[in-house]
VOVOKE-599046 format. One record per residue (C-alpha): x, y, z negated. Coordinates in steps of 0.2 Angstrom, whole numbers, padded with zeros to 4 digits, always signed. Layout:
REM VOVOKE-599046
XYZ ...
REM end
This chain:
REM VOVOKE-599046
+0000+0000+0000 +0006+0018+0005 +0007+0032-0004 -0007+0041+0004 -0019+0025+0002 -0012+0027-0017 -0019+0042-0018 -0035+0042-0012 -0041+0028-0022 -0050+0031-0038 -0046+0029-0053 -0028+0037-0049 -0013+0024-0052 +0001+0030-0047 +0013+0035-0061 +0018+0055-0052 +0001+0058-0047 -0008+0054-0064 +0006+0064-0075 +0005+0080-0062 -0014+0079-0064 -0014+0080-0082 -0002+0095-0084 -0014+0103-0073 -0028+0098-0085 -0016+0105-0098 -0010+0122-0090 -0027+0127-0082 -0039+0122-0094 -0038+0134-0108 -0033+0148-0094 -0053+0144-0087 -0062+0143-0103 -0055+0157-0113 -0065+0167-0104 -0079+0155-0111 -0074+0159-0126 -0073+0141-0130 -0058+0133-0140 -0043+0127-0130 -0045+0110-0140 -0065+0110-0135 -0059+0112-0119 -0044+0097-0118 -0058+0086-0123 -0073+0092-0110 -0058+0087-0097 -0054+0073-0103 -0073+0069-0102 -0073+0076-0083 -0058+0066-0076 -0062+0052-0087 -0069+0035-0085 -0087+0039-0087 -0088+0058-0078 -0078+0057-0061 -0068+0043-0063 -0051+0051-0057 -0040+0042-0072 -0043+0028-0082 -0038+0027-0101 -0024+0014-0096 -0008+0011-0108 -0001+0028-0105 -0014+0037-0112 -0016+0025-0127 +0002+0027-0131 +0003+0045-0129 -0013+0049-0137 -0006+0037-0150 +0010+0046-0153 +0000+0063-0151 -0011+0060-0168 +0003+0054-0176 +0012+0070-0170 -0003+0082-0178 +0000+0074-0194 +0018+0075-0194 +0018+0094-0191 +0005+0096-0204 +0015+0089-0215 +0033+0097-0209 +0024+0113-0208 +0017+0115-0224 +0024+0126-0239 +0030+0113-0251 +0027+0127-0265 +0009+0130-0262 +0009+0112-0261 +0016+0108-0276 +0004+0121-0284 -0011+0118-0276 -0011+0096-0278 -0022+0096-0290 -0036+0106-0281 -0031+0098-0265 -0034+0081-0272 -0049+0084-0280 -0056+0092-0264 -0052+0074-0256 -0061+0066-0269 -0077+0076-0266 -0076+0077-0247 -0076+0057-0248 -0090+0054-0262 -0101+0066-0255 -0103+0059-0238 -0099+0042-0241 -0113+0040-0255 -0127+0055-0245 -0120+0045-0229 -0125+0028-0236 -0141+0030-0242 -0148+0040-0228 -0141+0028-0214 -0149+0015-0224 -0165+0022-0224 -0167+0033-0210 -0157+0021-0197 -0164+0005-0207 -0148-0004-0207 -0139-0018-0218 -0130-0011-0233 -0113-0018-0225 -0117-0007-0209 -0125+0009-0219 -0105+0006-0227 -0096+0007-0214 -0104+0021-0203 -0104+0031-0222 -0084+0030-0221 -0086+0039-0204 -0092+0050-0213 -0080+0051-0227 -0065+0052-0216 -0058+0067-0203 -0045+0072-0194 -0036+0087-0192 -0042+0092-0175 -0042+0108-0177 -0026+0112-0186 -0017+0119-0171 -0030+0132-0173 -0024+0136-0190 -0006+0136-0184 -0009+0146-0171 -0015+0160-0183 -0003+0158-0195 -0012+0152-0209 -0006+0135-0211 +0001+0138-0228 -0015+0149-0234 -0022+0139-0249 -0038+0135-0242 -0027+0125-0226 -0017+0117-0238 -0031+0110-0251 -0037+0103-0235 -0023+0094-0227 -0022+0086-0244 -0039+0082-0245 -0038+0074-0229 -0025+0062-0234 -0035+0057-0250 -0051+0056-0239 -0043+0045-0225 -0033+0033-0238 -0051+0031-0246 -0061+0029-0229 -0048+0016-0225 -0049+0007-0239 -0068+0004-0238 -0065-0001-0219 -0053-0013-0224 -0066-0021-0238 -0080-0020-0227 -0069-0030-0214 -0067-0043-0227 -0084-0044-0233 -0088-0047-0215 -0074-0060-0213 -0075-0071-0231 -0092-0063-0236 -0087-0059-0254 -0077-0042-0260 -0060-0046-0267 -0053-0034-0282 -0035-0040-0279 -0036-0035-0260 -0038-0017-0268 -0025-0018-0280 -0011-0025-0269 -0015-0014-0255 -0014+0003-0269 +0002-0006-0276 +0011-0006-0257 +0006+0011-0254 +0017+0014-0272 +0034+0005-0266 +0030+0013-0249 +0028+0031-0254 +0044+0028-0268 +0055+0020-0253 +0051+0035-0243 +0055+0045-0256 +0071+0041-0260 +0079+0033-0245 +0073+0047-0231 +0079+0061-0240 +0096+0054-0242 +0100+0045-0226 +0094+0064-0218 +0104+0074-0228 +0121+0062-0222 +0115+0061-0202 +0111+0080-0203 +0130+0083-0211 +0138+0072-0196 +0127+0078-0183 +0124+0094-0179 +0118+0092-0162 +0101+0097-0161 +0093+0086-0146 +0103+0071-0158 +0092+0078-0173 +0076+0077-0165 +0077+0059-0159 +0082+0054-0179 +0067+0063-0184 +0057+0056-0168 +0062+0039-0176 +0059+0044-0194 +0040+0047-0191 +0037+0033-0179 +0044+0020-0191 +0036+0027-0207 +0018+0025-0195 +0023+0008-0191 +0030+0004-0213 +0012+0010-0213 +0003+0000-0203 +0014-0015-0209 +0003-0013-0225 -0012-0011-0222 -0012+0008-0221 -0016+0019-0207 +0000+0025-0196 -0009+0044-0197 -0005+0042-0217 +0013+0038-0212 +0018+0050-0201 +0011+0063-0214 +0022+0059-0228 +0036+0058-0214 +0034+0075-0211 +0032+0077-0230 +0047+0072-0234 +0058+0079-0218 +0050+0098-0223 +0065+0104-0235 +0078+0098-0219 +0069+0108-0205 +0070+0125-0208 +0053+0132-0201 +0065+0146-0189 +0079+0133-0182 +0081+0125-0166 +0074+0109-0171 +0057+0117-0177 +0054+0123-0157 +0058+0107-0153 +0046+0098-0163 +0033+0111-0160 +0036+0112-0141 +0035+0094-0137 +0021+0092-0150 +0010+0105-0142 +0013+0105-0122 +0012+0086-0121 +0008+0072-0135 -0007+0084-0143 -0017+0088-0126 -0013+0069-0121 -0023+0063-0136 -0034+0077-0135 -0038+0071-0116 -0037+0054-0122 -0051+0056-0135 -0063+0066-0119 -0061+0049-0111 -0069+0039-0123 -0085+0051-0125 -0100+0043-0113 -0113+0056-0109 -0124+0046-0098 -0129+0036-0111 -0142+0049-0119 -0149+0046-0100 -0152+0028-0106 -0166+0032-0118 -0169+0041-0131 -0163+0031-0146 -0146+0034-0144 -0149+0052-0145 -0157+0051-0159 -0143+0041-0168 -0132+0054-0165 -0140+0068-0170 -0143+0059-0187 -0127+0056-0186 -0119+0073-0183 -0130+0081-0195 -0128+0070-0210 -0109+0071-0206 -0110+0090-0207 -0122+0093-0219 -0111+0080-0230 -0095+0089-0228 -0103+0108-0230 -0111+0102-0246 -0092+0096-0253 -0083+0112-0246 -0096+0121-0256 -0092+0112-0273 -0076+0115-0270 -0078+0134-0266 -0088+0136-0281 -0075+0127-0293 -0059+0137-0285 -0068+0154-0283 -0063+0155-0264 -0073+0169-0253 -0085+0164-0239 -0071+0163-0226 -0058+0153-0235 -0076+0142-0237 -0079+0141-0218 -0060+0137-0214 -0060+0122-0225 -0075+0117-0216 -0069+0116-0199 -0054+0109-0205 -0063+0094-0215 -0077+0091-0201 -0066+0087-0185 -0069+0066-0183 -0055+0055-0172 -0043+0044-0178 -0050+0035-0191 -0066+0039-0185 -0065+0029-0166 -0056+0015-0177 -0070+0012-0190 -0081+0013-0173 -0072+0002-0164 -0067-0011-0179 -0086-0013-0182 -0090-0016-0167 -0080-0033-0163 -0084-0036-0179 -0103-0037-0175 -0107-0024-0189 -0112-0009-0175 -0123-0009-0159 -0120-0003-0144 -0130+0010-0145 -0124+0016-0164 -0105+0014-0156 -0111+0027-0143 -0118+0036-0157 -0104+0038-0165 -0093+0043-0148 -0106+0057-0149 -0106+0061-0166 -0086+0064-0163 -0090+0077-0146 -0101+0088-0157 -0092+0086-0174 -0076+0093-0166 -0082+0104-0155 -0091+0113-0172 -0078+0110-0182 -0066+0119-0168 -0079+0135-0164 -0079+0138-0186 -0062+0135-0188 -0056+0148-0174 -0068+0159-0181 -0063+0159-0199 -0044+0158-0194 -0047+0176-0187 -0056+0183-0198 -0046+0178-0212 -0029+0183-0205 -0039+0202-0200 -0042+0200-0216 -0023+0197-0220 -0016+0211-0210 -0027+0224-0216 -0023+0220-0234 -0005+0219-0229 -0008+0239-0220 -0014+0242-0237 +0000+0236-0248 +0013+0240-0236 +0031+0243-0247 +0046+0252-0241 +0057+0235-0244 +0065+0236-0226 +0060+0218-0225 +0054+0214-0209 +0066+0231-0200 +0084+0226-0206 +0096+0226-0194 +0109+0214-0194 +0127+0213-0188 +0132+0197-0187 +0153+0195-0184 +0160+0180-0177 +0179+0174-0170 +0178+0157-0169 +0167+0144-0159 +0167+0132-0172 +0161+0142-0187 +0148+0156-0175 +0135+0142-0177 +0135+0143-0195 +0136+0161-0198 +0121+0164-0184 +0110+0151-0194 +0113+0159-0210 +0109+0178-0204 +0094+0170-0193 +0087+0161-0211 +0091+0177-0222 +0081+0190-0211 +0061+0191-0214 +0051+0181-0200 +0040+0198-0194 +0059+0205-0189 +0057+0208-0171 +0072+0219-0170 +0086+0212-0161 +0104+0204-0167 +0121+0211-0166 +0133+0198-0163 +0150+0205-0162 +0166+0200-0157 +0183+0211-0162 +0199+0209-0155 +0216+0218-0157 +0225+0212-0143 +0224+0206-0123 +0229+0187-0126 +0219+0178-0113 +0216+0163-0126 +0209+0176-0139 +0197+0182-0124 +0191+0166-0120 +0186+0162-0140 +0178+0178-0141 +0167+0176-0125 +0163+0157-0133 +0160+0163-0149 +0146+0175-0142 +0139+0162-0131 +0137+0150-0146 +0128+0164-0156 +0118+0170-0140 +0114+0151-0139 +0109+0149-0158 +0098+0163-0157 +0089+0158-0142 +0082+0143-0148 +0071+0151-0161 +0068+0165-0149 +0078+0179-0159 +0085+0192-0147 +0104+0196-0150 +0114+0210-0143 +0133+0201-0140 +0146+0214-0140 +0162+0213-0137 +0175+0227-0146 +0193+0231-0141 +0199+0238-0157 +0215+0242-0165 +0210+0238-0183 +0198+0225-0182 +0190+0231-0199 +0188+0249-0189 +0177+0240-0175 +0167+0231-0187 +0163+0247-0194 +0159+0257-0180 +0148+0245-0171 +0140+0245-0188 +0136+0262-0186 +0132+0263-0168 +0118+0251-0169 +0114+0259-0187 +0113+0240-0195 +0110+0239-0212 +0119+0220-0214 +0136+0213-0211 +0136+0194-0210 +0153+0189-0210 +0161+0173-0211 +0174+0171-0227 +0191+0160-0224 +0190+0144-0230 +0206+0137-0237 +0211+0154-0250 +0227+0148-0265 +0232+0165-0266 +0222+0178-0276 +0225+0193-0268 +0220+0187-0251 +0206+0178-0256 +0194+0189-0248 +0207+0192-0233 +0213+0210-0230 +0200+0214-0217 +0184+0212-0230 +0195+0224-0240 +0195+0237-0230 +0176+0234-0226 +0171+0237-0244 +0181+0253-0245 +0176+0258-0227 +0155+0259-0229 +0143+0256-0243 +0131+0243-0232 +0128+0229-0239 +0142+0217-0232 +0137+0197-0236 +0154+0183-0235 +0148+0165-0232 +0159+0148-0233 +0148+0133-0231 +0156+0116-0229 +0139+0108-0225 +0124+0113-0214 +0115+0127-0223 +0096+0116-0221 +0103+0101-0232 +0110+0115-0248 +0098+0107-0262 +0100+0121-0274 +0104+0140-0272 +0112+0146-0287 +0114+0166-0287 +0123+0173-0299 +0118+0191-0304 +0130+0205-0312 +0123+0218-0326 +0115+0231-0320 +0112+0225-0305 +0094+0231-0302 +0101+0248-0302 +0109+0248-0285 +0100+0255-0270 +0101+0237-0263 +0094+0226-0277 +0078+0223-0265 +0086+0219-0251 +0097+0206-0256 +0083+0198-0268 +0073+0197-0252 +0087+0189-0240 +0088+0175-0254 +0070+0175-0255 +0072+0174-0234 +0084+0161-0236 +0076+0149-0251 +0058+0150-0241 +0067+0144-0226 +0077+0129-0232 +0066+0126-0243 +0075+0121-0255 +0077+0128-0275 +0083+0147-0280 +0092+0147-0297 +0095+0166-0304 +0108+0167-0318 +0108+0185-0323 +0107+0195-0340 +0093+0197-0350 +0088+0212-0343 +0090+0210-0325 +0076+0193-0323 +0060+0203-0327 +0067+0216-0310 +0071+0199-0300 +0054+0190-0304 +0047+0209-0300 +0054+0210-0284 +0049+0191-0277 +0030+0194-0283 +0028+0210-0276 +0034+0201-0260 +0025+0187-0260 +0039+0173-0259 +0031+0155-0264 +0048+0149-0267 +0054+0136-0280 +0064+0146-0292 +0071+0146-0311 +0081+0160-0321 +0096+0157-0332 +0101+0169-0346 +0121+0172-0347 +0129+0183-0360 +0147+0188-0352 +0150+0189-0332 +0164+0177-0333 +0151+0165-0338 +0150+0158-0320 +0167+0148-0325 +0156+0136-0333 +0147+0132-0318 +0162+0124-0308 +0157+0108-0316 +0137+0110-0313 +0140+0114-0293 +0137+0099-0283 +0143+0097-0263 +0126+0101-0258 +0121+0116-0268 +0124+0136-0263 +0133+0148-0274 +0128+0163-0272 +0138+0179-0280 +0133+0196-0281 +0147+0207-0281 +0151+0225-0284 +0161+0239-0279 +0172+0247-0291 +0163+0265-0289 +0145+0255-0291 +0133+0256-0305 +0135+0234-0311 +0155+0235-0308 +0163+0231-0324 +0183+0227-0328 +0177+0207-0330 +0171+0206-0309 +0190+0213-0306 +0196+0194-0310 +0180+0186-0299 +0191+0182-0283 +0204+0173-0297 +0190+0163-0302 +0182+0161-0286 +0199+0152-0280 +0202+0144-0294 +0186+0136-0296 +0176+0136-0280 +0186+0131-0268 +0179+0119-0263 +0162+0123-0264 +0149+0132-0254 +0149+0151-0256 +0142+0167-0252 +0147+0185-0258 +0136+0198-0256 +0140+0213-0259 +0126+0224-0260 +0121+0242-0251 +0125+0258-0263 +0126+0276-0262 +0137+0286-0259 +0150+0291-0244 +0159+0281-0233 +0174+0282-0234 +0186+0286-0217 +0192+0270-0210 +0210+0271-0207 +0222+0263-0196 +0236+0253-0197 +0247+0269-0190 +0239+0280-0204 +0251+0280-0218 +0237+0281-0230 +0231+0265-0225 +0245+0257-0236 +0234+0260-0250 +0224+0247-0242 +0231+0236-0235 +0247+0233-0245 +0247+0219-0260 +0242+0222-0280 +0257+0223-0289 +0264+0206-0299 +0261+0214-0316 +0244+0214-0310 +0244+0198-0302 +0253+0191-0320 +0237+0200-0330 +0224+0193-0319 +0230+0176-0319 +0234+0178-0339 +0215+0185-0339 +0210+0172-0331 +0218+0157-0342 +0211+0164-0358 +0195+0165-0352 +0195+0146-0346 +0202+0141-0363 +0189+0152-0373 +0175+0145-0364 +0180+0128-0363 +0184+0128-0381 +0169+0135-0387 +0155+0127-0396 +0141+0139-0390 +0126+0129-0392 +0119+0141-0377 +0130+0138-0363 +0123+0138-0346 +0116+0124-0339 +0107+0119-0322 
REM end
């Protein structure tokens, strides 16, 4: 057979032909009907219906479409779960879990009783069609993500009452399934499925976060990356399965337990989110369309009638729960009508429990047709009042956020990134790219200095900027690569710095330092004389998203300085973005101003305070810092408000004690002038550049081994401890 002949035969079966005709279906369909007004996911499933088996016949639901479609629920789940703020989480797991609970009773006790006497079937069938009631899907989370709001309360109480519902739902198919086959209910089945489901949940627990955190640290490669989480949350589906468990559950705690190692602005995020959403989503979405047979209300009247009762016990069931749950929580009508469309969408579990009890002998045809209904109008419903609630809600955001507007420079810093090696520009871009606010539309600088014409310095600067360009690029931040001829590389730094009025310089600090006065290197010297912009020194050993902890420690005073917001917020940037735990140690004084600063900007972050009595408290930690946690030093200048005479011993302690660990120095923005940048011709620039003297070298280093003996030798019942 030709290829012509190929193609005009229906159902299409050639491999090119069906794939082109579905991106089509993809690319055109939501450009048609959004002029409809009709929701994009409405819209995937209409076509799906059109092309499908029982419209026009032009593609048939053959293994392509049941392994992409597959793969494409699985994928919704996952991103639910990767995409969601592990601190609202954490504090909203208790409402979330007792939403589940009432979205699964409610229906599946209304569901029962009503299918048993208004559609007069057997208690075992009334059971089984009340879990179609209990469970849902997510099928209009990619609304809420589209908006924004998957980290609003009200969206995460309902991802997490969609995993309780489902787990429940499945349980009940399960036991139904072998009351059918044996014709008695087993307790034990119960118990050794909820025991499984603990060893499962444990193993995932435990062993994905660490084999992640050592591939992430070998491989930084991020097409390599994506394939190991690819593999993650397919196997997890298929652990699932293997127990009894549905592979939707799986791939939601896959996702679960990847989130702290995907920082939601990295390359790997688009990745994820890219592939997700222009293919393995609409192909379920389509796939679901195909399933949906409309001829059959044609048939008679009956099946119409069972899926009406069908839709509407389902809603009313799942609108009567929301409302408990509103009422309980105190949540506004919105927040109300968004948990709604999230909990109302029926798929997976859904076309299962249809599809179980039908080789099972439990459903009829006409109920089964029902029930492929019941899923058209519950989705399309729960599509229509979740768009509609995500926009009024986040309207409702922006105008309060107009209202509360502070002068933070949160989302309008501009940051000057420098970078001199290939090998390290990676690192450095990540780090600025994860510090800034996500609202910062303002472009990058990446900047490249050098002081003479060797071709091979040439060629590392033009990579250097080509790897930062590149980092950048995948999370769609805009950089402005510049390359400066410059004398005095500490002089170009500073008038780019100027030019392009930045308010940050993200600089990379060396990483093998044994002698004290070059710890900081010459060049960061001169910067901290030369302007009073906050000027931030990283030296990470390991990626920034596997740090476990960031520990910052804060000096006295510090919330005195003109940049004490700033800095607070780029850790806040920072935490919220790996995700991982913020632990202050500052004075007494100073926590009330941090804790301040992080409410009034809304960071969810994990975070914890320290009280220390004396700056050269931080020696104690060198013992308490692990290989994968962040230490984060504030610094002063010696003109500044929080300098004192201890902080003149900080880079002897740094070297001493933290070499080899992960740091970053930030010396924060303060008032005052700027001080003329001299040149290595300028005489003056010996006051500079030139080395301390050794007697001050001697009373540093003398300094320094007291203060170890005094601490280490002290029984202070209140040492630091994290």
């Amino acid at each position: 057979m030709n290829l012509s002949t190929a193609l005009m035969e229906l159902p299409l079966r050639q491999p090119v032909a069906i794939f082109l005709l579905v991106l089509v279906i993809i690319l055109f369909t939501p450009l048609l009907l959004r002029r409809l007004k009709i929701p994009h996911i409405i819209g995937m499933i209409l076509a799906g219906m059109v092309v499908g088996p029982y419209g026009f016949n032009i593609l048939e639901r053959d293994a392509s479409f049941q392994i992409f479609g597959q793969v494409g629920i699985l994928y919704l789940m996952f991103l639910a779960g990767v995409e969601i703020d592990m601190f609202n989480l954490k504090q909203n797991l208790r409402k979330g879990v007792l939403f589940g609970l009432i979205s699964f009773t409610i229906p599946m006790v209304g569901g029962l009783l009503l299918t048993h006497y208004i559609l007069d079937t057997s208690w075992l069938t009334s059971t089984l069609i009340a879990s179609m009631y209990a469970s849902h899907t997510l099928i209009s989370y990619p609304i809420t993500a589209r908006f924004g709001l998957t980290n609003s309360r009200s969206a995460v109480i309902s991802i997490c009452g969609t995993v309780v519902a489902v787990l429940l739902a499945l349980v009940v198919l399960a036991e139904v399934v072998a009351v059918q086959e044996h014709g008695v209910f087993q307790w034990f089945r119960i118990l050794r499925l909820f025991g499984l489901l603990i060893v499962y949940c444990g193993a995932l627990y435990y062993l994905v976060p660490i084999m992640t955190r050592r591939f992430f640290k070998s491989v930084n490669e991020p097409v390599t990356q994506y394939i190991y989480v690819m593999a993650v949350m397919l196997l997890a589906s298929l652990l699932a399965q293997l127990i009894g468990l549905e592979a939707i559950l799986g791939a939601f705690l896959a996702g679960l337990v990847l989130n702290r190692y995907i920082p939601k602005r990295s390359a790997l995020m688009n990745r994820i989110e890219f592939v997700g959403n222009a293919v393995f989503i609409p192909y379920f979405l389509i796939g679901v369309g195909m399933l949906i047979n409309i001829n059959v209300i044609l048939k008679g009247w009956n099946v119409a009638w069972i899926a009406l009762n069908m839709i509407v016990v389902a809603l009313v069931c799942k609108w009567l729960a929301v409302y408990i749950a509103q009422r309980l929580y105190g949540f506004d009508k919105v927040e109300r009508m968004l948990m709604f469309g999230l909990t109302s969408g029926k798929a997976a579990a859904t076309i299962a429990a249809t599809m179980v009890g039908y080789q099972y002998g439990l459903i009829s045809e006409d109920v089964m047709n029902g029930a492929v209904l019941m899923i058209l109008g519950c989705c399309a419903i729960a599509s229509i009042a979740t768009e509609r609630a995500a926009m009024k809600l986040r309207m409702g955001l922006a105008e309060e956020k107009l209202k509360h507007e502070t002068g933070s420079k949160r989302s309008n810093a501009r940051q000057l990134v420098a970078v001199a090696n290939p090998l390290t520009a990676e690192g450095i871009m990540k780090i600025a790219i994860y510090m800034r606010h996500p609202k910062n539309k303002l472009p990058l600088t990446a900047l490249y200095v050098r002081n003479n014409d060797d071709p091979a310095n040439i060629a590392m600067g033009k990579n250097a900027l080509q790897t930062a360009v590149k980092v950048a690029s995948a999370v769609d931040v805009k950089v402005d690569d510049v390359e400066r001829y410059d004398i005095n590389i500490a002089t170009g730094l500073v008038n780019v710095l100027k030019e392009k009025n930045c308010t940050d310089i993200i600089i990379g600090l060396h990483r093998k330092s044994n002698i004290v006065d070059t710890f900081y290197g010459s060049m960061i010297e001169q910067l901290l004389r030369a302007t009073n912009k906050s000027i931030i020194m990283s030296r990470c050993f390991i990626p920034v998203n596997t740090v476990t902890r960031i520990v910052v420690v804060v000096p006295p005073k510090a919330e005195f300085e003109t940049g004490f917001r700033q800095w607070v917020t780029r850790i806040g940037n920072l935490a919220t973005q790996v995700g991982c735990k913020a632990i202050f140690i500052a004075y007494k004084e100073t926590i009330p101003y941090i804790q301040g600063v992080l409410t009034a900007e809304k960071y969810t972050i994990s975070h914890e305070y320290r009280e220390m009595e004396t700056w050269d408290d931080f020696i104690m930690l060198s013992n308490r810092i692990h290989d994968d946690d962040l230490l984060v030093v504030i610094g002063a200048r010696r003109t500044s408000i929080s300098f004192s005479s201890d902080m003149e011993a900080m880079p002897t302690f740094l070297s001493r004690y933290f070499a080899n660990h992960n740091i970053m120095i930030i010396y924060p923005e303060q008032f005052g002038a700027e001080a003329e940048m001299p040149t290595p011709i300028d005489p003056l620039s010996a006051t500079i550049t030139s080395n301390p003297s050794p007697l001050l070298l001697s009373v540093n280093r003398w300094r320094a081994q007291f203060s170890d003996y005094r601490k280490r030798r002290s029984s202070r019942r209140n040492r630091i401890d994290i």
